[in-house]
N, C-alpha and C positions, 0 to 999 in steps of 0.2 A: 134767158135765165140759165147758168148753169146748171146743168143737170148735177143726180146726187154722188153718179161716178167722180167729177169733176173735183166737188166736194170732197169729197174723201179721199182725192188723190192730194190736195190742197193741202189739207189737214195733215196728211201723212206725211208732206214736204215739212212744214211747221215742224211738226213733231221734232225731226232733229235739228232745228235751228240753232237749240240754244249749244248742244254738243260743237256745233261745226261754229259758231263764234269763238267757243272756249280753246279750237284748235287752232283757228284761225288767232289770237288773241295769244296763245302761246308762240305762236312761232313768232309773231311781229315782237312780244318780249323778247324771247330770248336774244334774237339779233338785235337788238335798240338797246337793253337793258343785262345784257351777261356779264361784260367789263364792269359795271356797278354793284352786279350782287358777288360781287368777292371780299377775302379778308382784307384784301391787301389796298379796297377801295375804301374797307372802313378806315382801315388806321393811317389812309392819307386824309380822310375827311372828319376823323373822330371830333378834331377843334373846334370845326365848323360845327358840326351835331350837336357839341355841347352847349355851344353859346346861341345857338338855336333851341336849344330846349330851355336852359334859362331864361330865356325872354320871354317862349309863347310857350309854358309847359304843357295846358290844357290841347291848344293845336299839335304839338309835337305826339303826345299820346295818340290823336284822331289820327291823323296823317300815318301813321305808324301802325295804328292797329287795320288801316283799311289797305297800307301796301304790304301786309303780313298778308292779308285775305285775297290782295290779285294776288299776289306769290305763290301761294296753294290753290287757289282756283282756277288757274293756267298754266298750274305743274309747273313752275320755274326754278332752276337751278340755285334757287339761294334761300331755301326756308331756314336754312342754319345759319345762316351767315346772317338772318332776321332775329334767328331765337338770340343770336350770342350779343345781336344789338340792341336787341329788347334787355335784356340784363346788363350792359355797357351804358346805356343812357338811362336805365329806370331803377336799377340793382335789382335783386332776385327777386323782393317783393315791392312793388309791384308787376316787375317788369315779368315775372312768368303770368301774372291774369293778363297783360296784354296780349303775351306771347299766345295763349290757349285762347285767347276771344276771337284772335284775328286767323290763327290757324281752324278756329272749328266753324266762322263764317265762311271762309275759303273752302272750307270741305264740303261743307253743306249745298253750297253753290254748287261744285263739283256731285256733288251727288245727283241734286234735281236736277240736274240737266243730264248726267246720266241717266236717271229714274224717267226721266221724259221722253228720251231718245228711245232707250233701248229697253229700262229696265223691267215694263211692265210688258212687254212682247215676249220678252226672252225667260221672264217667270212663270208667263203661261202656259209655254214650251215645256216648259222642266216641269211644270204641274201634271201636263198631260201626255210625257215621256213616261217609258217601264226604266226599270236596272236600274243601275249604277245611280247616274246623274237625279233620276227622282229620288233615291233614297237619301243620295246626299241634302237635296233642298230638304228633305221631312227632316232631317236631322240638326239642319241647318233653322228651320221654324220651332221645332221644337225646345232647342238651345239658344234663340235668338242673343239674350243676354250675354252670356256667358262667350259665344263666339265673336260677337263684337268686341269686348272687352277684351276679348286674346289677340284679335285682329290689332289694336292700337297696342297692348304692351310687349307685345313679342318684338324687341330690336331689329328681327333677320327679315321682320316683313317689312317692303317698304311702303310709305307715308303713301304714294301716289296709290298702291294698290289698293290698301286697308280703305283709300277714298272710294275708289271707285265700285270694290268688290259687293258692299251690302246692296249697290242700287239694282242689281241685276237679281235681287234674292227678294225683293216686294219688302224690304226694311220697312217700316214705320217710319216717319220724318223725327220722328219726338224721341224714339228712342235711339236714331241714329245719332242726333246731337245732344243725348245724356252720354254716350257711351263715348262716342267722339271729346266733348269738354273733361269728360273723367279720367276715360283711356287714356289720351296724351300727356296728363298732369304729369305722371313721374319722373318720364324724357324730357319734358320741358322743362324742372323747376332744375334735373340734372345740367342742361344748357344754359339755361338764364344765369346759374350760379355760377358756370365758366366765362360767362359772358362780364358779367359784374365782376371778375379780376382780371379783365380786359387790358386795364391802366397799366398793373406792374408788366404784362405780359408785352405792351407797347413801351412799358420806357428800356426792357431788357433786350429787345429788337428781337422775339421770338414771335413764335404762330402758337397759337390753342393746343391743348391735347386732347382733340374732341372724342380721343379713343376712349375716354376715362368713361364712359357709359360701361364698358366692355370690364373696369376693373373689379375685382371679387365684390369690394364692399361696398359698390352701387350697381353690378347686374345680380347678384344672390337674391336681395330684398324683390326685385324688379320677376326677377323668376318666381319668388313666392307668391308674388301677387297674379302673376300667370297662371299656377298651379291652383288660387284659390278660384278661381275666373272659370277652370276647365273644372275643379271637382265637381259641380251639378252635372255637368256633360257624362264626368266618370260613374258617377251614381246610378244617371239614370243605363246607362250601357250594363253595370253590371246585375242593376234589379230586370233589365231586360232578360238579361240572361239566365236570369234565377227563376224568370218566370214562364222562360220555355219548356 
């Protein structure tokens, strides 16, 4: 019989299984599957996708929402090149709820298998650490909300980090994927909507202007909702301060 050292060294192998699949699982995509997730595979393939989705619309949506969710579960270079074809085959609406189903199963994935690997070792560390890095997680638990929701709407962070960053911080599962399906809506329904005028953008032989996230009057809105995201954080920092 194995003994319990045995055991535990077992278990501790498991423990990062699911991480090293994900990594493993990315590299084979991105060599196998990099020349497909580009613009320029969509709009040699858009015919075919259309008259693929007219025929099997209910399969097209599945098939679509579950390659948005390996796309972001194995960090692959094409979540936009997904969002802009979820709104090119579905229009904005529906096509951002498929966009946000298939991006927050994807993350979710990416989290627990984060959260399995490392996240709950590397919490208890920072639990039972002094300074800096402990006062950050207290600040980081006590704000939970509010820092998730800044983590998805702030443009300059990216998608991969904001996945991976809560699982190393003892997240909640439940509140990772409220914050996750909500936080993303604004960038997505911004994407889907560039995507759904796909058609003129293909018959004038040009590319997207995916900068349009960045212009006044869709990052201004995007930044107030940052700001309201961070006032509780700001509140409580200055009643602290009022109360030293």
């Amino acid at each position: 019989m194995a003994n319990s050292a045995e055991l535990q060294s077992k278990s501790g192998v498991a423990r990062y299984l699911p991480i090293v699949a994900i990594v493993i699982g990315a590299g084979i995509g991105w060599f196998l599957f990099r020349d497909y997730l580009s613009f320029q595979a969509l709009a040699d393939n858009r015919e075919a996708l259309i008259a693929f989705r007219d025929a099997n619309y209910a399969l097209t949506v599945g098939l679509f929402i579950l390659a948005y969710a390996l796309i972001v579960a194995f960090s692959l270079p094409g979540a936009t090149i997904a969002t802009l074809t979820g709104g090119f085959l579905f229009a904005t609406f529906p096509g951002a709820l498929f966009n946000i189903t298939g991006a927050t199963i994807g993350a979710t994935a990416i989290f627990l298998a984060a959260q399995t690997s490392f996240g709950a070792r590397l919490g208890e560390r920072l639990e039972g650490s002094e300074g800096v890095m402990k006062r950050f997680k207290e600040a980081i638990d006590e704000n939970q909300w509010s820092a998730l929701f800044l983590l998805r709407l702030v443009p300059a962070v990216p998608f991969f980090i904001a996945n991976l960053l809560p699982a190393f911080f003892e997240v909640p599962l439940r509140r990772y994927v409220i914050s996750t399906f909500f936080g993303i809506m604004p960038g997505a329904i911004v994407y889907t909507s560039v995507g759904a005028g796909l058609g003129e953008v293909f018959a004038r032989g040009e590319t997207p202007d995916l900068g349009i996230i960045f212009e006044p009057q869709i990052l201004l809105p995007i930044l107030g909702l940052c700001a309201l995201a961070a006032l509780p954080i700001i509140l409580k920092a200055v009643r602290g301060k009022k109360g030293l």
